[in-house]
C-alpha positions, 0 to 999 in steps of 0.5 A, a space after each residue: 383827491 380827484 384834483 391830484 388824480 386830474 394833475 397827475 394825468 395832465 403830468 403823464 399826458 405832457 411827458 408824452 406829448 414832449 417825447 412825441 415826435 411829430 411835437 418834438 420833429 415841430 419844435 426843433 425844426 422851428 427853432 433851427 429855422 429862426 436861428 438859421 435866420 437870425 444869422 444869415 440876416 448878418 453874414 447874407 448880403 440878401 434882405 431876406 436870406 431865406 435859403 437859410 431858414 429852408 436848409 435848417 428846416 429840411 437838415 433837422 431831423 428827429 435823431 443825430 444820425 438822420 441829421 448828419 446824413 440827411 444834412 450832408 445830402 442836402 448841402 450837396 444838393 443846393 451847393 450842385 443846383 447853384 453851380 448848374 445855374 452860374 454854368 447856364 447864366 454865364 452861357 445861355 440865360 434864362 429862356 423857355 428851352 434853357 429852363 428846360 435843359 437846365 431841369 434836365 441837367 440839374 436832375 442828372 447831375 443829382 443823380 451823379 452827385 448822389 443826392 438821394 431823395 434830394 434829386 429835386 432840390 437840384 433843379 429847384 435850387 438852379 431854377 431860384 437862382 438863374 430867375 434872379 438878375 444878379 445872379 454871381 452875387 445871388 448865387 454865392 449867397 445861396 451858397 453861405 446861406 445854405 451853409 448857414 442853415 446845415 451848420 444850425 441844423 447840426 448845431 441844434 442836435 449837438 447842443 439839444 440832444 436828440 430822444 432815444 427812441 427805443 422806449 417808443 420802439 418796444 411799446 410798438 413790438 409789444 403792441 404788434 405782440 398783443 395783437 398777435 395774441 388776441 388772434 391767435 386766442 380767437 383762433 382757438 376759440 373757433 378751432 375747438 367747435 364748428 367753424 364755419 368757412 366764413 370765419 375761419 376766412 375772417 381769420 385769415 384776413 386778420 392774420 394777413 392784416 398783420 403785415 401792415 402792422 410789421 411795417 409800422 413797427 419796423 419803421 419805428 424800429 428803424 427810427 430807434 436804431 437811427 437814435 442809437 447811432 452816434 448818440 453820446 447818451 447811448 453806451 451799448 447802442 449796438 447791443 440794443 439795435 441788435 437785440 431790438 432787431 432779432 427780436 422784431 424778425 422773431 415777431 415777423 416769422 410767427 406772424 408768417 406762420 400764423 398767417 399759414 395756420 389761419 390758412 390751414 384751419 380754414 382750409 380744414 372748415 372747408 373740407 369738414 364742414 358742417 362737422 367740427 376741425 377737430 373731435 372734442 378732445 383735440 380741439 380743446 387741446 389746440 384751444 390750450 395750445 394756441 392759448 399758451 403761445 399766444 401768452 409766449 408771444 407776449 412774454 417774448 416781446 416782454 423780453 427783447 423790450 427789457 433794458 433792466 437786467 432783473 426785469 430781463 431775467 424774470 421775463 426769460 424764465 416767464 417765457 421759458 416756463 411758457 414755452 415749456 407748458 406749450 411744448 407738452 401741450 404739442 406733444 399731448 396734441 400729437 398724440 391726440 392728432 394721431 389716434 384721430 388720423 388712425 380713427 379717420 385719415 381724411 385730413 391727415 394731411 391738414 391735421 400735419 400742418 397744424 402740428 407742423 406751424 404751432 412747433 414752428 412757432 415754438 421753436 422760433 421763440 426758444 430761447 438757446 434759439 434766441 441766443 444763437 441768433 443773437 450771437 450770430 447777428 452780433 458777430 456779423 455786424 463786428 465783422 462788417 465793422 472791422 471791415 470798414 475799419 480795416 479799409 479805412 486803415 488800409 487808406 490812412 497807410 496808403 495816404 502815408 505811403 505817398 507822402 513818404 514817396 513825395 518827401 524825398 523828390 522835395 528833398 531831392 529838389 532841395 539839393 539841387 537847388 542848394 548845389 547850384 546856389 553854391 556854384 
């Protein structure tokens, strides 16, 4: 038995070591590379056409999209370096003070070709190819190589597709989730008794410290989004972009409000210290409160990370019903704030903004509020795609247009012509 539990384990660590990107980014890149060799070795006059190699190397990416972009930008790129470098070989030669103006027109032809990050690799390529004697037939070669490499880069995506990476996406919103729950647990904690500034300042730091986890997940949010586009596997990329979106820039508002909370609960030890935040009952009533929010928060990255359609309905009602315990609890805390306030009005103000961050939170979450911003997104990014539909439209006509005002010249000319034959 403990034989089968050991190869179910190794079973589950291999499944996630192959949709790893850094194992599979490796793995791709390698094989285009040696096949982006292979084939430059015959169609190359070079003995070691290894511009090839490079260009597959640095064309595939992890998803289709970042592949067809970033392959267009670096053909653009090594094709640009070359001709800056015929240009000076045929005027100037290689010397000390052309190298140097070659760099300098190399990066600013980069920068009018609109290359991107792939800037250097201008200068790179002129500078590889005006140090080689042979430098007509080098630099046409480079030319094919690179070619050669672009074409087997976008070949390997097409034939060996791509992951979808919006499984590893919802794993990194639900994690920055938890996070968020587990501080705001600890916050309440605290809020219920003596606090003292030194850790309610520990608390704000942690909730800052949120911020670097908002970037982390938004890059691989953004990786995801990368792997929905252009993907044949994927039939409501749109949607799962949009929804995986919404939901991060949810996240990323609470977090903001807790990190404003944090300040105020240690802004409030500061001013009450050695007493406690806030009298018995209040503070187990905040207690209760952040409790239940956090618990919202979890079922909410639940929710936006749900792809089964009965899995999303059952976390909707989870969070619904979340939301609505924490929206009495509020109302149970205001009340509880206001005879505090009347018994004692020296921190009416902090008492305020505590009320005022934690119904934040709450709205933020609610799901009609979801579903508007949902709505809204959805419409927006239609828009945007019809207006690019509409100008591309609008250029096909134009190109029409002209070949309907060229067809009667030529025809025109064609009389004429026909006219003086018979004469």
């Amino acid at each position: 038995m403990r034989h089968v539990r050991e190869w179910a384990a190794s079973l589950v660590r291999f499944v996630k070591l192959r949709r790893d990107p850094v194992v599979v980014q490796t793995l791709r890149s390698a094989a285009a590379a040696t096949i982006a060799y292979v084939v430059a070795l015959r169609l190359s006059p070079e003995a070691a056409p290894l511009t090839a190699p490079l260009t597959a190397l640095l064309v595939v990416q992890v998803t289709l999209y970042a592949t067809l972009t970033n392959g267009i930008r670096r053909v653009n790129a090594v094709v640009a370096g070359v001709l800056v470098a015929i240009a000076f070989s045929l005027l100037v030669g290689l010397t000390w003070w052309s190298l140097a103006l070659l760099i300098v027109a190399s990066l600013a032809v980069g920068r009018l070709v609109r290359v991107d990050e792939y800037v250097p690799e201008v200068a790179i390529s002129a500078m590889l190819v005006l140090g080689v004697t042979t430098v007509g037939d080098t630099a046409w070669a480079r030319v094919v190589e690179t070619l050669i490499g672009a074409v087997v880069g976008f070949g390997c995506n097409l034939l060996f597709a791509p992951p979808v990476w919006v499984d590893e996406a919802g794993e990194s919103i639900e994690g920055l989730a938890r996070r968020v729950r587990q501080l705001m647990l600890r916050m309440g904690e605290e809020a219920s008794g003596r606090t003292p500034v030194e850790r309610a300042t520990q608390r704000l730091y942690e909730a800052r410290r949120l911020d670097h986890d908002i970037v982390e997940v938004d890059a691989a949010l953004r990786q995801a989004e990368d792997s929905l586009r252009l993907n044949p596997r994927v039939s409501e990329g749109l949607l799962h972009r949009v929804v995986l979106r919404t939901g991060l820039d949810t996240l990323e508002i609470c977090t903001v409000v807790l990190r404003v909370l944090a300040r105020t609960l240690t802004d409030l030890a500061k001013e009450r210290e050695p007493e406690r935040l806030f009298a018995p009952a209040t503070g187990a009533a905040v207690e209760q409160l952040l409790s239940e929010i956090a618990d919202a928060v979890v079922s909410f990255a639940v929710l936006v990370t749900s792809h089964v359609t009965a899995s999303a309905e059952s976390a909707e009602s989870r969070l619904a019903a979340e939301l609505r315990q924490a929206a009495a609890t509020r109302d149970k805390l205001a009340q509880l704030l206001l005879e505090e306030v009347q018994r004692e009005a020296r921190s009416w103000q902090l008492y305020g903004a505590v009320l005022t961050e934690v119904n934040r939170i709450i709205d933020e979450m609610d799901t009609e509020h979801r579903s508007r911003r949902l709505f809204e997104e959805l419409d927006r990014t239609s828009r945007e795609q019809r207006e690019r539909l509409r100008r591309l439209t609008r250029v096909r006509e134009g190109l029409r247009d002209s070949d309907r005002l060229r067809v009667p010249d030529v025809l025109r000319r064609n009389r004429s012509g026909s006219a003086e034959g018979s004469d």
